[in-house]
KESE-266612 format. One record per residue (C-alpha): x, y, z; residue in three letters. Coordinates in Angstrom, 2 decimals, m for minus. Example, Ala and Ser with C-alpha at 12.3 -4.5 7.8 and 13.67 -1.06 7.14 Angstrom:
KESE-266612
    east   north      up res
   12.30   m4.50    7.80 ALA
   13.67   m1.06    7.14 SER
END
This chain:
KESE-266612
    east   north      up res
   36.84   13.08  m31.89 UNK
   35.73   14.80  m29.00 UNK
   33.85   17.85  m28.63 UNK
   36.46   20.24  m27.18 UNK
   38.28   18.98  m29.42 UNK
   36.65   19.67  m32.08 UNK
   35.61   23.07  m31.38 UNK
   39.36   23.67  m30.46 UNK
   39.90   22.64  m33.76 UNK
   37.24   24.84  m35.80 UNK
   38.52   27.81  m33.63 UNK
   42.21   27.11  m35.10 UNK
   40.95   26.62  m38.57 UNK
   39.04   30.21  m38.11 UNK
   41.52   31.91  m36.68 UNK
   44.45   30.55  m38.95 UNK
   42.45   31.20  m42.34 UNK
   43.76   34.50  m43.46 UNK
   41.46   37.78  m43.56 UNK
   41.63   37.79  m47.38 UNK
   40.80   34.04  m47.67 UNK
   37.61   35.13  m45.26 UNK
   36.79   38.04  m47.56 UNK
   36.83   36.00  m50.58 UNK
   34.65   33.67  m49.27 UNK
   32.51   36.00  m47.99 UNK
   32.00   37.46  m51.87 UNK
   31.29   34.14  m53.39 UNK
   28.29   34.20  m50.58 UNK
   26.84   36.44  m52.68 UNK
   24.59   35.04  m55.45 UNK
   26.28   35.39  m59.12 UNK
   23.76   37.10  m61.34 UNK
   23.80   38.03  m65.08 UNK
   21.26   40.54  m67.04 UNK
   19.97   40.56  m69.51 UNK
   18.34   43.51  m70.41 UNK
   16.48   45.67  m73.29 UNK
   17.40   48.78  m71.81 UNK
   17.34   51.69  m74.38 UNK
   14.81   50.02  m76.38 UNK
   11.05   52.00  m76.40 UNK
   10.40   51.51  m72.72 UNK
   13.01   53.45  m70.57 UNK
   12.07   51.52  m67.45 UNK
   15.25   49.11  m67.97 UNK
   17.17   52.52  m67.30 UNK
   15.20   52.81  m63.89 UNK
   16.17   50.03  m62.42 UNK
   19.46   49.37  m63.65 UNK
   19.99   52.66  m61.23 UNK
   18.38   50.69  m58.81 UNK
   20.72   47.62  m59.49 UNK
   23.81   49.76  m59.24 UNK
   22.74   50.87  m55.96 UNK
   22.45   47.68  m54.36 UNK
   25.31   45.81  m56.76 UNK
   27.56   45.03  m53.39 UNK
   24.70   42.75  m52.71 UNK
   25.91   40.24  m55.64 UNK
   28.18   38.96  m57.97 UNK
   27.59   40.85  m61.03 UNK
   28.98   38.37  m63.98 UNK
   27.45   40.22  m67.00 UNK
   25.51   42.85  m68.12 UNK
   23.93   42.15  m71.79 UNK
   22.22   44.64  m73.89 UNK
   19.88   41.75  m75.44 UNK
   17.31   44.75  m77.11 UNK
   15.59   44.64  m81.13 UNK
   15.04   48.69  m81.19 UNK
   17.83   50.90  m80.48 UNK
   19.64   49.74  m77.50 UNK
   23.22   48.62  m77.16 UNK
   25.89   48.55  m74.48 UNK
   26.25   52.27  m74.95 UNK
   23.26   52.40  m73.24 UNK
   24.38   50.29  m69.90 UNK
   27.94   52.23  m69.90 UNK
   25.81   55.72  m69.67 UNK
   24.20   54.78  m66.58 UNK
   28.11   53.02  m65.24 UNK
   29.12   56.29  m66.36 UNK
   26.49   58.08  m63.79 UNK
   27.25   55.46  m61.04 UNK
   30.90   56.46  m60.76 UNK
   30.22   59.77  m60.43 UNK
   28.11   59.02  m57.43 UNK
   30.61   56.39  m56.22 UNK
   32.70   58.40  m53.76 UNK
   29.66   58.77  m51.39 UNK
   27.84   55.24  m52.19 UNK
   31.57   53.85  m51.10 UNK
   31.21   55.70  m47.50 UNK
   28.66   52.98  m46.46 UNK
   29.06   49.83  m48.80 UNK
   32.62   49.99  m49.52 UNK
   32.69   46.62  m50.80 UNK
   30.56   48.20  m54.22 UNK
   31.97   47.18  m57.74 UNK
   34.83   49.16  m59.39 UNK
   32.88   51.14  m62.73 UNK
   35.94   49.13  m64.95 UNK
   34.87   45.98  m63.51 UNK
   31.52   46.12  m64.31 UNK
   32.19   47.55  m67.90 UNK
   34.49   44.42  m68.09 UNK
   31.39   42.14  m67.96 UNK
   29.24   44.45  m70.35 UNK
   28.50   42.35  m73.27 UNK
   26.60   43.30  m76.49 UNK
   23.81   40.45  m77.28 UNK
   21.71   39.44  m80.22 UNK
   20.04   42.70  m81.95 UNK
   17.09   40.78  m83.66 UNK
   14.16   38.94  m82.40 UNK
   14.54   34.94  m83.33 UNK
   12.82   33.23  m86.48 UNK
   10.37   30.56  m86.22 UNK
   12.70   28.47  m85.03 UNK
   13.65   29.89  m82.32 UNK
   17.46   30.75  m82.47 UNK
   20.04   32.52  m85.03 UNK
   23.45   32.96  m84.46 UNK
   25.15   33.36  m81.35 UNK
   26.49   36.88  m80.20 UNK
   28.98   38.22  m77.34 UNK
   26.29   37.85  m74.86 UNK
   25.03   35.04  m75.81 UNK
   28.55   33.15  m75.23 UNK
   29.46   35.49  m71.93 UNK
   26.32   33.46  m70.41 UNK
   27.90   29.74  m71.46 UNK
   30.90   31.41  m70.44 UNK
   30.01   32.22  m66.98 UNK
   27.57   29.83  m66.64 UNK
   30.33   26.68  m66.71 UNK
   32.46   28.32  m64.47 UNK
   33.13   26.02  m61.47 UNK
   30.84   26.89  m58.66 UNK
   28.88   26.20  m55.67 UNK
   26.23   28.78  m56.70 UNK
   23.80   28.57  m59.76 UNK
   24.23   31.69  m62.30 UNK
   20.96   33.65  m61.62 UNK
   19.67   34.98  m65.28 UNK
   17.55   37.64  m64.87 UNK
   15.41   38.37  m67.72 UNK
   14.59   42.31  m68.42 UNK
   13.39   41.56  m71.78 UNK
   13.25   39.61  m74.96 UNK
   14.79   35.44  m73.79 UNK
   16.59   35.30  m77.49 UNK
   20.19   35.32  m75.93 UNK
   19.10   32.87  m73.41 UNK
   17.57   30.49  m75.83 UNK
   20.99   30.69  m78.20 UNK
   23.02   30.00  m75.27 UNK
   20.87   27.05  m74.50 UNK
   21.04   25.57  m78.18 UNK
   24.65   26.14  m78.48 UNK
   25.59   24.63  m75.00 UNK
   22.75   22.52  m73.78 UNK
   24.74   21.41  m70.87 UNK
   24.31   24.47  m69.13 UNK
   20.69   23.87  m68.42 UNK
   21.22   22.58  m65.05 UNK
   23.91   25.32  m64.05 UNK
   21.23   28.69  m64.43 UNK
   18.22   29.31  m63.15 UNK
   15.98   31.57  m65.08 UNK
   13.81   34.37  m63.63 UNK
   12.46   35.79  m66.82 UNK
    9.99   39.41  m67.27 UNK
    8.02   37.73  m69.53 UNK
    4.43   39.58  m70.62 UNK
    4.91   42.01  m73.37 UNK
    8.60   40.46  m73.72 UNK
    7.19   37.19  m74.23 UNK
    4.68   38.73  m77.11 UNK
    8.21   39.60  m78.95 UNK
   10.33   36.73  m77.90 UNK
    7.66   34.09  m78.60 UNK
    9.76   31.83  m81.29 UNK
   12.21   31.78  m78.44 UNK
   10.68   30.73  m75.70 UNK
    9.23   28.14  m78.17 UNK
   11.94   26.58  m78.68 UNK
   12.79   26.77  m74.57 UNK
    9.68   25.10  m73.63 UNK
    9.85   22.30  m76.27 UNK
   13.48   21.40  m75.96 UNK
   14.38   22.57  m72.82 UNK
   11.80   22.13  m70.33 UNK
   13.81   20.90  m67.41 UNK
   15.08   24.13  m67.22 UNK
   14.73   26.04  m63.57 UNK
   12.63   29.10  m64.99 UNK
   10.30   31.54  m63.07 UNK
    8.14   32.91  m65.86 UNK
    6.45   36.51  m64.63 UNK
    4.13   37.10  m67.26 UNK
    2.05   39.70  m65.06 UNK
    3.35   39.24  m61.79 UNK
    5.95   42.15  m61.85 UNK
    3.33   44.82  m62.38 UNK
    2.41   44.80  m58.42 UNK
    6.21   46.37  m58.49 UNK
    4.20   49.83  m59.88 UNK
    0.56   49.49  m59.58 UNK
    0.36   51.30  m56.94 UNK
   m3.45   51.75  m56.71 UNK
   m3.39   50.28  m53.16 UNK
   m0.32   52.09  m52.10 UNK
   m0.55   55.79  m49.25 UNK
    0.07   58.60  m50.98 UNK
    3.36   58.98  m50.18 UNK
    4.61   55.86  m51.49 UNK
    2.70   56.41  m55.13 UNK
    4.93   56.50  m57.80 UNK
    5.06   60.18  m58.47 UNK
    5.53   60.61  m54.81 UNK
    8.37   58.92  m54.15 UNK
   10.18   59.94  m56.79 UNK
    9.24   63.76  m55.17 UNK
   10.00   62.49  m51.91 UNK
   13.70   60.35  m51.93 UNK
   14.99   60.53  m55.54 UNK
   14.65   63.86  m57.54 UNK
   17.89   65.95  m57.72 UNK
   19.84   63.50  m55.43 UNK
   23.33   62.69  m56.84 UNK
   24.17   62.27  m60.80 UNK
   21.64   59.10  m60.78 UNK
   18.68   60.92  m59.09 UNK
   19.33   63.81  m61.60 UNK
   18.95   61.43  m64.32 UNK
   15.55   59.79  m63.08 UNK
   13.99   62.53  m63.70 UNK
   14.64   61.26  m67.67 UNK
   12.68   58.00  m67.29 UNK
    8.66   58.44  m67.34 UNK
    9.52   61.98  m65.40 UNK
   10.63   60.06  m62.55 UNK
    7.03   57.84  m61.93 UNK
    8.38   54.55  m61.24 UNK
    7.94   51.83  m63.02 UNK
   11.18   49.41  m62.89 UNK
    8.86   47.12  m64.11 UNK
   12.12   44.54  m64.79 UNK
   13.40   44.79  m60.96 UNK
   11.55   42.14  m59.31 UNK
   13.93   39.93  m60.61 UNK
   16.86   41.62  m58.58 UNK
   14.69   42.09  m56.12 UNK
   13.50   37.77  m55.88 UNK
   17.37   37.65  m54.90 UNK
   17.59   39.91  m52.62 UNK
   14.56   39.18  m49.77 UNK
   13.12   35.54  m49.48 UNK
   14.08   32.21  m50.31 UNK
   15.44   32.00  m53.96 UNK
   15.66   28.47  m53.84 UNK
   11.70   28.18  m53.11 UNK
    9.65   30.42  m55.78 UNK
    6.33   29.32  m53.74 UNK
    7.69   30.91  m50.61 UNK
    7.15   35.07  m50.12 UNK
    9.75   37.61  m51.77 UNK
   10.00   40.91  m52.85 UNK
   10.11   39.60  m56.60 UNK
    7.02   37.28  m55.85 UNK
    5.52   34.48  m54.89 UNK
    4.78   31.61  m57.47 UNK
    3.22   28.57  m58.26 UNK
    4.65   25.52  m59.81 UNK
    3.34   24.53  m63.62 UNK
    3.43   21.51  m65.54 UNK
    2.65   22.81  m68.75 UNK
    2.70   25.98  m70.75 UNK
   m0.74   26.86  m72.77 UNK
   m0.24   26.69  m76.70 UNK
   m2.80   27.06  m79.71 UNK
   m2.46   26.13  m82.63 UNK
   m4.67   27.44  m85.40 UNK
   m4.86   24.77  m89.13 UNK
   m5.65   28.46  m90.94 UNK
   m7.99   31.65  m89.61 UNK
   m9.59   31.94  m86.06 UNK
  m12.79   33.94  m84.74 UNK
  m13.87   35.21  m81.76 UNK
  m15.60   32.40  m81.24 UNK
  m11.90   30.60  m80.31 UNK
  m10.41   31.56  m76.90 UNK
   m7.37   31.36  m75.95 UNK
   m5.49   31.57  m72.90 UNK
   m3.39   34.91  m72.10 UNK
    0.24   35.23  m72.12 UNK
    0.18   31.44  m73.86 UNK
    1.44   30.84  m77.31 UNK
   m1.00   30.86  m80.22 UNK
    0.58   29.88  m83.95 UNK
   m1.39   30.63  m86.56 UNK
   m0.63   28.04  m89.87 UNK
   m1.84   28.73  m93.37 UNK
   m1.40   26.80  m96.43 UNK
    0.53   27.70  m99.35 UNK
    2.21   27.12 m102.38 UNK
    5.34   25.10 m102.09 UNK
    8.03   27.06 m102.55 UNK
   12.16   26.04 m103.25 UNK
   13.10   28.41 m100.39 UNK
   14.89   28.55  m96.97 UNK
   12.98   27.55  m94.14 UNK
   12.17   30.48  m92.07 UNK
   12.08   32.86  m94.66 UNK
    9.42   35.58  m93.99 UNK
    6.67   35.60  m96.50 UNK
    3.33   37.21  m94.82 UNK
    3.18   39.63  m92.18 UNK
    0.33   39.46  m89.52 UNK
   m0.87   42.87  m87.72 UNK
   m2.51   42.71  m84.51 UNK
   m3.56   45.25  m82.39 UNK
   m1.41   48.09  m84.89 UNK
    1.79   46.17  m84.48 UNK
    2.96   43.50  m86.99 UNK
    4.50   40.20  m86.75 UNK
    6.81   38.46  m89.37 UNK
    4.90   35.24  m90.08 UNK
    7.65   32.47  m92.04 UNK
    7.63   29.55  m94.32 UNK
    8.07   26.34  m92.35 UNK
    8.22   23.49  m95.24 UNK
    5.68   21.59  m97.40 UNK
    3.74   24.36  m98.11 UNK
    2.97   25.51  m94.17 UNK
    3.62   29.29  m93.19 UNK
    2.85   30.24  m89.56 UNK
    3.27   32.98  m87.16 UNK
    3.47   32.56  m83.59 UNK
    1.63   35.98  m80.96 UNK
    1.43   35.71  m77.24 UNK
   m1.15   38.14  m75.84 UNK
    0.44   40.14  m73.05 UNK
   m3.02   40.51  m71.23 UNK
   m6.39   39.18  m71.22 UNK
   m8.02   40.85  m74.00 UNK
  m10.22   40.59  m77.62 UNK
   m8.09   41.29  m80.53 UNK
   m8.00   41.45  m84.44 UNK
   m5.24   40.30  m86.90 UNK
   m4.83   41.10  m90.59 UNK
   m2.63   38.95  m92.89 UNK
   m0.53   41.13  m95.88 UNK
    1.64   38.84  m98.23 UNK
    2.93   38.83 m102.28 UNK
    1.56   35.17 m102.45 UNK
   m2.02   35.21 m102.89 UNK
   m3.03   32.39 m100.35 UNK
   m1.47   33.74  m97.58 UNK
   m2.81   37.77  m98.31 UNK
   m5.91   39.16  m96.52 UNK
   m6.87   36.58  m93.74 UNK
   m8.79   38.61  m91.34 UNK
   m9.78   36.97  m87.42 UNK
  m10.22   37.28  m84.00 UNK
   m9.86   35.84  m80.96 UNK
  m10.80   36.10  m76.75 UNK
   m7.42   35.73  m74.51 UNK
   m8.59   34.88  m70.92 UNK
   m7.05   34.51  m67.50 UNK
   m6.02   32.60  m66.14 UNK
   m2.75   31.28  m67.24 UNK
   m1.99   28.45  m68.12 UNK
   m5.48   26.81  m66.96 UNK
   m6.33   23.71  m68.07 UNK
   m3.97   21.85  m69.88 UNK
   m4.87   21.25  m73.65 UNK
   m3.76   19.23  m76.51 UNK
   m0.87   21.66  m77.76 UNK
    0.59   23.18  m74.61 UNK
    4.06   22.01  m74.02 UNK
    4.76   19.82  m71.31 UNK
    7.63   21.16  m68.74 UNK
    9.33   19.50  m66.13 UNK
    9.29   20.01  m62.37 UNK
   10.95   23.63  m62.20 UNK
    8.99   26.08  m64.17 UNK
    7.25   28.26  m62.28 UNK
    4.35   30.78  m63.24 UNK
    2.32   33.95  m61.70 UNK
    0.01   32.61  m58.90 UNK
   m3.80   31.83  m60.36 UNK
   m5.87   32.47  m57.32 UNK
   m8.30   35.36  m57.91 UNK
   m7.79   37.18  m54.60 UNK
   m4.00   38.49  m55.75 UNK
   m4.70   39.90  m59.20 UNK
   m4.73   43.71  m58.77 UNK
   m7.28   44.17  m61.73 UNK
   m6.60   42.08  m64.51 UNK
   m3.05   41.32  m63.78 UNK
   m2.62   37.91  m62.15 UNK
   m0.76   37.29  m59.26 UNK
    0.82   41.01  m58.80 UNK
   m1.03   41.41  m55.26 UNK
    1.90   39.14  m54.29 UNK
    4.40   41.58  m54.97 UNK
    2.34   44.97  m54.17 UNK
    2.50   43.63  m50.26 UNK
    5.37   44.26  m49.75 UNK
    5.92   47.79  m51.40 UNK
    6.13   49.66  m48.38 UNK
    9.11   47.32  m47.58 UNK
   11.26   47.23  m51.11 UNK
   10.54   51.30  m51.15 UNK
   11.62   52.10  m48.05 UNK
   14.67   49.56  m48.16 UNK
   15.83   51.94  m51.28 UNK
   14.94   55.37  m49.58 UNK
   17.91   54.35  m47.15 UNK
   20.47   54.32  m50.07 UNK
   19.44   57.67  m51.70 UNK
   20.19   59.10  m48.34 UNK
   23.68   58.23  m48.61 UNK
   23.98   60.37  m51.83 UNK
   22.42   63.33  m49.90 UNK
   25.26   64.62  m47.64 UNK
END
């Protein structure tokens, strides 16, 4: 076949292939995404960016929205802030007409698991939990992004109840303090699944709103003052979140879509630039620890105490462990074993206290010395992953204080800011 030919050929092709057929390919261009989020839980940053997500939804495939949160959020929570994106609609339409319809975005607005896993690391499955095997086997060219806004639970259940999605998603969790609550889950993800295509941004996100480096008028406070307060129904409603200082600490994720190379996590973006790992740090303590034992931060550490042996489910809770004033259920795991698992959200030295009705596992006192950087050096218990987990960038020169890899992120804030500045313009005529 010759070249005129050929490009006679393409041109018939083009100009034969109906508008709409164009159009729809067009959409499925657009990279499918699902979140996952915590949103009216105790940190009201979820509602921050899912404002920001709403602006920029005609940049994607939305395929679900899951309220995956353990305090007091539910899908109430994500139809309030539909609820304030119609209303702005009408003028957000004028310049990205191709934005979602508010009905079909409630369509995809699934309630997910309501408690943090057991030692295990999964429960039951929930609506959200099957809306992500649900979209996730759905015949595509594209990968289903996951993006991660808090605790992985839903994620982990979808993965034990269909483990043939694995390949089909790719991960890109806000891990950190949501690790710290989510730890039995992501357990059970690293040991069972550890092929999985994850990005794991333990600390990374924070150069989102650390804005120690930033001008003045691109500081949190400032911004908000400058491009956001009082402009339509969802700059009214900013105001609500952390009196309109950003943090959106969950919208690099959105944002590792939107600018760079999603495929490559070691390549620039506005949600980071990471480093491939081949194993996630564990400890495991055989009873107490002291401050002599350090750990590394955002790893796993699993504390194990003997017992009696007791005719009872496995993963029944039977001590409670307090660190730092909060307290973790710590379960019966079989032949006398009880364990708890923590991941420390930042370098830092901590104490723990045990409380329990059985005697042997009541009033263990400890310590221990989290460090960066994570993982480091591989050790006996860390879990071994496969060759597409990714984690926040060690090198010293990108941590803005002691928050690794967030200098990779903070770059480009002038860029991601001023991006979003141009959309609450179009909500102020």
């Amino acid at each position: 076949m010759n070249f005129v030919f050929k490009t006679n050929l393409l041109l018939f092709l083009v100009l034969s292939t109906p508008i709409k057929l164009l159009a729809q390919k067009k959409s499925i261009d657009k990279p499918r995404i699902l979140i996952s989020t915590d949103i009216g839980g105790t940190d009201p940053d979820d509602n921050q960016s899912m404002i920001h997500l709403l602006m920029y939804a005609n940049e994607f495939q939305i395929e679900g929205l899951v309220s995956t949160s353990f305090q007091t959020g539910t899908t109430k929570n994500i139809f309030e802030m539909i609820d304030l994106y119609e209303k702005d609609l009408p003028k957000l339409k004028l310049h990205a007409p191709n934005l979602p319809s508010p009905e079909d975005l409630r369509a995809v607005t699934k309630q997910g698991t309501t408690k943090e896993a057991p030692f295990k690391g999964y429960r039951n499955s929930s609506i959200g939990s099957d809306w992500i095997i649900k979209c996730a086997r759905k015949q595509s060219d594209q990968p289903l992004w996951v993006l991660v806004w808090g605790g992985i639970e839903d994620v982990a259940q979808a993965l034990h109840d269909a483990p043939e999605i694995e390949d089909k998603i790719r991960v890109y969790w806000i891990g950190g303090p949501n690790k710290k609550w989510g730890a039995n889950a992501y357990a059970y993800i690293a040991e069972n699944h550890p092929n999985l295509w994850i990005i794991e941004n333990n600390a990374t996100y924070r150069g989102w709103f650390m804005d120690s480096e930033s001008p003045k008028d691109l500081k949190a406070n400032a911004f908000f003052e400058n491009h956001i307060k009082n402009v339509g129904h969802m700059g009214t409603d900013f105001r609500n979140y952390y009196e309109g200082r950003i943090k959106m600490g969950d919208t690099p994720s959105l944002a590792y879509v939107m600018n760079g190379n999603p495929d490559d996590p070691t390549t620039e973006s506005w949600g980071g630039e990471f480093v491939k790992i081949n194993h996630s740090s564990r400890t495991i303590f055989e009873g107490k620890s002291t401050i002599a034992d350090t750990v590394k931060a955002y790893g796993i550490q699993e504390w194990r105490f003997r017992g009696p042996e007791l005719d009872i489910p496995k993963d029944s809770v039977c001590f409670t462990m307090e660190i730092s004033n909060q307290v973790w259920p710590g379960y019966y795991i079989g032949n006398g074993i009880y364990a708890t698992r923590y991941s420390s959200k930042k370098p830092e030295t901590a104490s723990y206290k045990t409380s329990s009705a059985i005697p042997e596992l009541n009033g263990h006192t400890g310590q221990y010395v989290s460090i960066k950087p994570w993982p480091g050096k591989k050790d006996k218990d860390d879990y071994d992953l496969g060759s597409n987990w990714f984690g926040d960038r060690p090198d010293e020169d990108l941590f803005l204080k002691d928050q690794q890899g967030a200098k990779t992120i903070s770059k480009h804030r002038e860029m991601f800011l001023m991006d979003w500045a141009k959309r609450w313009e179009w909500l102020q005529n």
